[in-house]
N, C-alpha and C positions, 0 to 999 in steps of 0.2 A: 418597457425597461424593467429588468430584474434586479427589484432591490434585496441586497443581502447584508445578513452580518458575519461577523464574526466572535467569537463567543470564546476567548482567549489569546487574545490579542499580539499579544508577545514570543510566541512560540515562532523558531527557526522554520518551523512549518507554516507559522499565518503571515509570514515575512513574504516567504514563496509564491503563498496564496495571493497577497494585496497585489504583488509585481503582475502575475497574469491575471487577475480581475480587471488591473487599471488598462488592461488590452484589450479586453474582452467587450465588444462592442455591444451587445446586449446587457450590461451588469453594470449597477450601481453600487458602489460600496457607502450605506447609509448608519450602519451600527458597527462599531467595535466593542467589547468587551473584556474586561479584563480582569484580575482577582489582587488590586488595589485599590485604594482610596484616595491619589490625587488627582486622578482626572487630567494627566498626561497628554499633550499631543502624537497621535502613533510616529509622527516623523521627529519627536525627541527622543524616543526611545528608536525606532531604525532613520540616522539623520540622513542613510542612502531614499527617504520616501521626503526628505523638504523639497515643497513646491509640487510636492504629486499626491499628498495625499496627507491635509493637514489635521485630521477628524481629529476632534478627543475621544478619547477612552472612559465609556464608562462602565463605574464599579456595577461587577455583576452582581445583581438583586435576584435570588433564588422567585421571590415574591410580585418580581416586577419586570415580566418578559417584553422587550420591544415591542410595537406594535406595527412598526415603518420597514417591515422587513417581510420577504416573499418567501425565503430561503435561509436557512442558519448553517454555516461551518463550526461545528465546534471543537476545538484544538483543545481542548482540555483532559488531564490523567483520566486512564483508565482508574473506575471506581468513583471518580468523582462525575463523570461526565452522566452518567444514569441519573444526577440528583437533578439535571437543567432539561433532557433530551423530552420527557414526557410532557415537563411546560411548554415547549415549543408545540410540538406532534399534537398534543391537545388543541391548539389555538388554530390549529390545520395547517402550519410553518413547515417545508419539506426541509428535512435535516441529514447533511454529510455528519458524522464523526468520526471522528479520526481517533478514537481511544477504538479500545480492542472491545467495550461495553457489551457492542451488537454485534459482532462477528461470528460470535456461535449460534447454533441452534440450540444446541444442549446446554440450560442452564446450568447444571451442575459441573459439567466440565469447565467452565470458564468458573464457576467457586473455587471448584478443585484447586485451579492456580492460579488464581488471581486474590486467590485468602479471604472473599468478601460475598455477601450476600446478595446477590442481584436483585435492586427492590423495583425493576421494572420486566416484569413478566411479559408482559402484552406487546411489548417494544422488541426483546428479544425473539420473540414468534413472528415477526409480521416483519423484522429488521430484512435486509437481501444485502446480500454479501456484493461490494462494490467492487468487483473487477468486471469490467464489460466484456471483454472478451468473449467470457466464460458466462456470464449472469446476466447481457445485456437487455434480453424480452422480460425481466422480472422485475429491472430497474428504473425499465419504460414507468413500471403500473405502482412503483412505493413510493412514498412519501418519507420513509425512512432508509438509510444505507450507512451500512457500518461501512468504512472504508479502509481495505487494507494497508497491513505497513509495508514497510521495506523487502524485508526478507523474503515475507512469506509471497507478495506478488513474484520477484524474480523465481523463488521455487517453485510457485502454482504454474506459471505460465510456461514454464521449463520440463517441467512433468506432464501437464494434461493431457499433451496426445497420445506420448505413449502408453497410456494406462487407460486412458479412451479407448484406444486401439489393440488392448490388451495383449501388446508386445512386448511388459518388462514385469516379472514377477513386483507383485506390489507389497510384499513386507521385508524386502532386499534391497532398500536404498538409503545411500551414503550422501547427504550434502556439505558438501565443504564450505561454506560461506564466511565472504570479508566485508568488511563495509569501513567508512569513513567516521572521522570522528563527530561529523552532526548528528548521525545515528543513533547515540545517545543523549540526543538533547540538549536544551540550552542550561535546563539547572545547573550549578559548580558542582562537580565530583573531584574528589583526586583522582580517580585515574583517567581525566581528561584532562588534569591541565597539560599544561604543554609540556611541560620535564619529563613528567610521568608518559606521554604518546608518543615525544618525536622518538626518534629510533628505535621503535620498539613497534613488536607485534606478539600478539598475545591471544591468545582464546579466552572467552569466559562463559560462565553457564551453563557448561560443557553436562550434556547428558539432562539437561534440566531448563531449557530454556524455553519463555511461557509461544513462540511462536512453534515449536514444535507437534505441541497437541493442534494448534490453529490449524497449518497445511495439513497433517493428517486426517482434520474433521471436514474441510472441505474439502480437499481429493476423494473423501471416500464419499463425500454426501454426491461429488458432481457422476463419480465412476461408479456408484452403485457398488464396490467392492473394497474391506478393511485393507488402508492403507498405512504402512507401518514407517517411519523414517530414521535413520541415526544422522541428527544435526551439531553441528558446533560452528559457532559462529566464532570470529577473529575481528580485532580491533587491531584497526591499519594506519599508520599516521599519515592522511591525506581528510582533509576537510569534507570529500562526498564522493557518493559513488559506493554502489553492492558490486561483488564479483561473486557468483555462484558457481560452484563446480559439484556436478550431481553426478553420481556413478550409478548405474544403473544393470540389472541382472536381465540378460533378454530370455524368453522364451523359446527352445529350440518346437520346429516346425512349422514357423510364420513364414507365409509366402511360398509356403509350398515346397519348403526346400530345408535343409538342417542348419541354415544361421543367415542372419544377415547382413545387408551389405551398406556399406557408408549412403548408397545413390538412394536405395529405399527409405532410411529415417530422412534422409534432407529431402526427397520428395516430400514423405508424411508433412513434415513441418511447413514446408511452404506451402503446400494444398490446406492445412487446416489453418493456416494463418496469411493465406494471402489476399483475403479480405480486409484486415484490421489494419488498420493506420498508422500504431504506435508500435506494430513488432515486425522486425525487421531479422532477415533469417540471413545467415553468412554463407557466403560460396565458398567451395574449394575447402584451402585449410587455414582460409582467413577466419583465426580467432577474434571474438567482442573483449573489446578494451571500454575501461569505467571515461576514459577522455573520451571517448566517440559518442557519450548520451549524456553528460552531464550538463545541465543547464536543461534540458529536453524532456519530454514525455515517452522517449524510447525505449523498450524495451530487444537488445541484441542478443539473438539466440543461433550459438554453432553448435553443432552434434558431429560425434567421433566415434566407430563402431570399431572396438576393438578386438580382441579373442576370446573373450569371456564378458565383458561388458560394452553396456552405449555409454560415453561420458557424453553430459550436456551442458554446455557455461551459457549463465547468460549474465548481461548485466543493466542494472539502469542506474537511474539518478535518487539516492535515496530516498531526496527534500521532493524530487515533481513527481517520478511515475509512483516512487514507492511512500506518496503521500498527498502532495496539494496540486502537483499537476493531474492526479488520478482524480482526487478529487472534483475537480473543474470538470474532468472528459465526465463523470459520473453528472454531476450539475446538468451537462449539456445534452445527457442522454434523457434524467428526470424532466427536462423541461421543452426536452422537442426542439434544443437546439442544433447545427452541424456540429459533431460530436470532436470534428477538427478544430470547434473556433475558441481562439484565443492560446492556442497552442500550438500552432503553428504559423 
């Protein structure tokens, strides 16, 4: 049995987490932690977890890493989460994160905009980017995995083939992207409360949002070729759910012929993704809707071959695939589990 913790306790994302661990027939949940001082029951704080999971919560001690733990999730801010990751990794404890910490290769690009000095070197070189899909022979052999967010999995997974397959110019891409109001987290902001979201839609970080350098730096680390993106994300009044809409510039002379056709890209996608379990390719001109994967580890991907571009939507579930259900399928690939359990 795999005992795990968790190492910010309270996040909309270690909420998601506990619910499929308490399914997961191999996993112990033995640690919680949290960045308080009362020592809380976690089912006071989500009172959806009374009778399922009564643990207390303890204050996390930079000084004083659990020791009854095999594995650590840690749900804690980007910039903060570098100060805990290298206590665990040192102790030889295999660690998801779910901050953006490990996600790059390039140190200096994650300074660049994330405003902070990365004080773990060695962490960020040896980290492996946690989409399986894409990274899963690399995820087998780390003990560390940065684990991606929302956005950038529905874009990564929405992009790869074609620029695998070098059939869409790579610094001529448009994503349009929506997401739910957990997308920003549990902290209070005004422009989540409720006044401020319900009928309203809005973009923000428009031209400057920090996942845009992310999908660029891993599409071009997996494609071997600079990939260049214009992103803007929107905030949608619906509690969860990404919807991506990616416009895409094709290449003329693929396939031998001067354009291509709708049957070509939905082959590609189905051939390259009709191994994986979690992505799931639309027929005909049946578009993915954010109600068809929510609560799920799905990722729904349609493609549109227009006269000038491929449009590609896809969508998942913020809180599982583009967070603690990716997280788990990652868990279940580190540790030699079936990569389906607890998730389905």
């Amino acid at each position: 049995m795999l005992k795990v913790g968790i190492i910010g306790a309270t996040a909309y994302t270690s909420l998601e987490l506990i619910k499929i661990l308490l399914r997961h027939p191999e996993v112990k949940i033995t640690y919680l932690g949290v960045r308080r001082t009362d020592r809380p029951k976690i089912s006071d704080i989500f009172p959806a977890l009374k009778g399922l999971l009564d643990l207390p919560c303890e204050t996390i001690e930079q000084k004083e890493i659990p020791g009854n733990i095999d594995l650590a999730f840690i749900t804690l801010p980007p910039t903060i989460s570098m100060q805990y990751v290298p206590l665990f990794t040192g102790k030889g404890i295999k660690v998801i994160d779910f901050s953006a910490d490990y996600r790059f290769r390039d140190k200096s690009l994650y300074e660049k905009w994330y405003k902070a000095q990365h004080t773990d070197s060695k962490g960020i070189e040896t980290a492996v980017y946690g989409l399986p899909e894409l990274f899963r022979e690399q995820i087998k052999k780390t003990n560390l995995v940065g684990n991606p967010g929302c956005y950038t999995t529905a874009t990564i997974l929405a992009l790869a083939p074609l620029l695998l397959k070098g059939l869409i110019f790579s610094e001529d891409i448009i994503v349009d992207a929506k997401s739910g109001v957990s997308g920003r987290g549990r902290e209070p902001k005004e422009d989540t409360h409720y006044c401020e979201c319900n009928e309203n839609i809005e973009a923000y970080s428009v031209g400057g949002h920090r996942h845009s350098p992310e999908i660029e730096h891993i599409l071009s680390i997996k494609t071997h070729q600079k990939v260049s993106i214009q992103f803007v994300p929107h905030l949608i009044p619906m509690n969860r759910g990404i919807l991506c809409t990616i416009y895409a510039k094709p290449k003329a002379g693929v396939y031998g012929r001067s354009s291509l056709h709708d049957d070509d890209v939905h082959k590609l996608y189905k051939e390259f993704y009709g191994k994986e379990p979690f992505v799931r390719i639309k027929e005909g001109n049946e578009m993915p809707k954010t109600k068809d994967v929510i609560f799920t580890n799905f990722c729904d991907i349609a493609t549109k071959v227009t006269e000038n571009r491929i449009i590609i939507l896809s969508v998942i579930d913020n809180l599982i695939k583009g967070a603690s259900g990716q997280a788990v399928q990652n868990m279940n690939v580190m540790c030699g589990f079936d990569e389906k359990m607890g998730l389905l």
